[in-house]
C-alpha positions as CSV (number, residue, x, y, z in Angstrom):
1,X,-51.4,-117.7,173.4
2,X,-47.8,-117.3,171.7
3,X,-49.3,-118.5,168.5
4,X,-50.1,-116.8,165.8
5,X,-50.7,-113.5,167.6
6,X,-52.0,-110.3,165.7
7,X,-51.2,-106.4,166.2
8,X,-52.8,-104.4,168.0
9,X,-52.6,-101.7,170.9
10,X,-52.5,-104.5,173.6
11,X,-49.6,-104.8,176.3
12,X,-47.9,-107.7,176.2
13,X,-45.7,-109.5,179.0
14,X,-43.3,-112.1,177.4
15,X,-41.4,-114.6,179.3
16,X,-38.6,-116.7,178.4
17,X,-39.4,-120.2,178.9
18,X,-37.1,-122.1,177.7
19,X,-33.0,-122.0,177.1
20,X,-31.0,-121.3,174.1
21,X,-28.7,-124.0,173.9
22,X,-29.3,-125.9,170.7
23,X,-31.5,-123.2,169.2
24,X,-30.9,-121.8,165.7
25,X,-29.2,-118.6,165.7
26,X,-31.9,-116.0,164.4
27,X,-33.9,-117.5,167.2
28,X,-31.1,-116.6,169.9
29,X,-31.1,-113.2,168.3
30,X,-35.1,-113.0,168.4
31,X,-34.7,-113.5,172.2
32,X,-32.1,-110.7,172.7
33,X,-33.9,-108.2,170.6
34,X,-37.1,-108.7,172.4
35,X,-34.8,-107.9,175.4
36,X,-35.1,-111.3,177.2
37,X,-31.9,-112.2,178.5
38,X,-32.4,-116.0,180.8
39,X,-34.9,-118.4,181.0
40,X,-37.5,-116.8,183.8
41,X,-36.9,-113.1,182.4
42,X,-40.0,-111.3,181.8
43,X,-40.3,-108.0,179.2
44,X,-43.5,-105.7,178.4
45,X,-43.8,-104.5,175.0
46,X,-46.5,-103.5,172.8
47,X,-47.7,-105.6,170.3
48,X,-47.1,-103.8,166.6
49,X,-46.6,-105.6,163.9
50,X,-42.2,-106.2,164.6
51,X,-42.9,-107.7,168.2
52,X,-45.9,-110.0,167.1
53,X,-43.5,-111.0,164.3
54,X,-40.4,-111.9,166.4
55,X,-42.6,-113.8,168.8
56,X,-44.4,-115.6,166.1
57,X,-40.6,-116.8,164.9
58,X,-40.3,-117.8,168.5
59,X,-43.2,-119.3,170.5
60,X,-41.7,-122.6,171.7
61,X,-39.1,-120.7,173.8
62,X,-41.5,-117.9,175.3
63,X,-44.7,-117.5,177.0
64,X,-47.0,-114.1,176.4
65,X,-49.7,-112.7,178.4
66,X,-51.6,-109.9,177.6
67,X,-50.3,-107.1,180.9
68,X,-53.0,-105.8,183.0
């Protein structure tokens, strides 16, 4: 689901899936702005138009669900 997402008003849980080693820089700094700090680490944030934009820049590295 981490690919081509839209806004909207929906909750979104995104987890880190993969490492950072031997990732290009704005995609390291994706990761730390969506708060995600290790591989495993799970953030909820809504999904406007800046978060569905950093994790369309980034869905090889992270998984996102939609929270309940």
């Amino acid at each position: 689901m981490a690919k081509n997402l839209t806004p909207s008003d929906a909750q979104l849980e995104i987890t880190q899936i993969k490492g950072v080693v031997g990732a290009k820089q704005n995609q390291r700094e994706t990761l730390r702005s969506l708060g995600l700090k290790r591989i495993g680490h799970t953030v909820v944030r809504t999904a406007d138009a800046v978060t569905v934009g950093m994790i369309n820049t980034v869905p090889h590295l992270v998984n996102v669900e939609e929270a309940k």
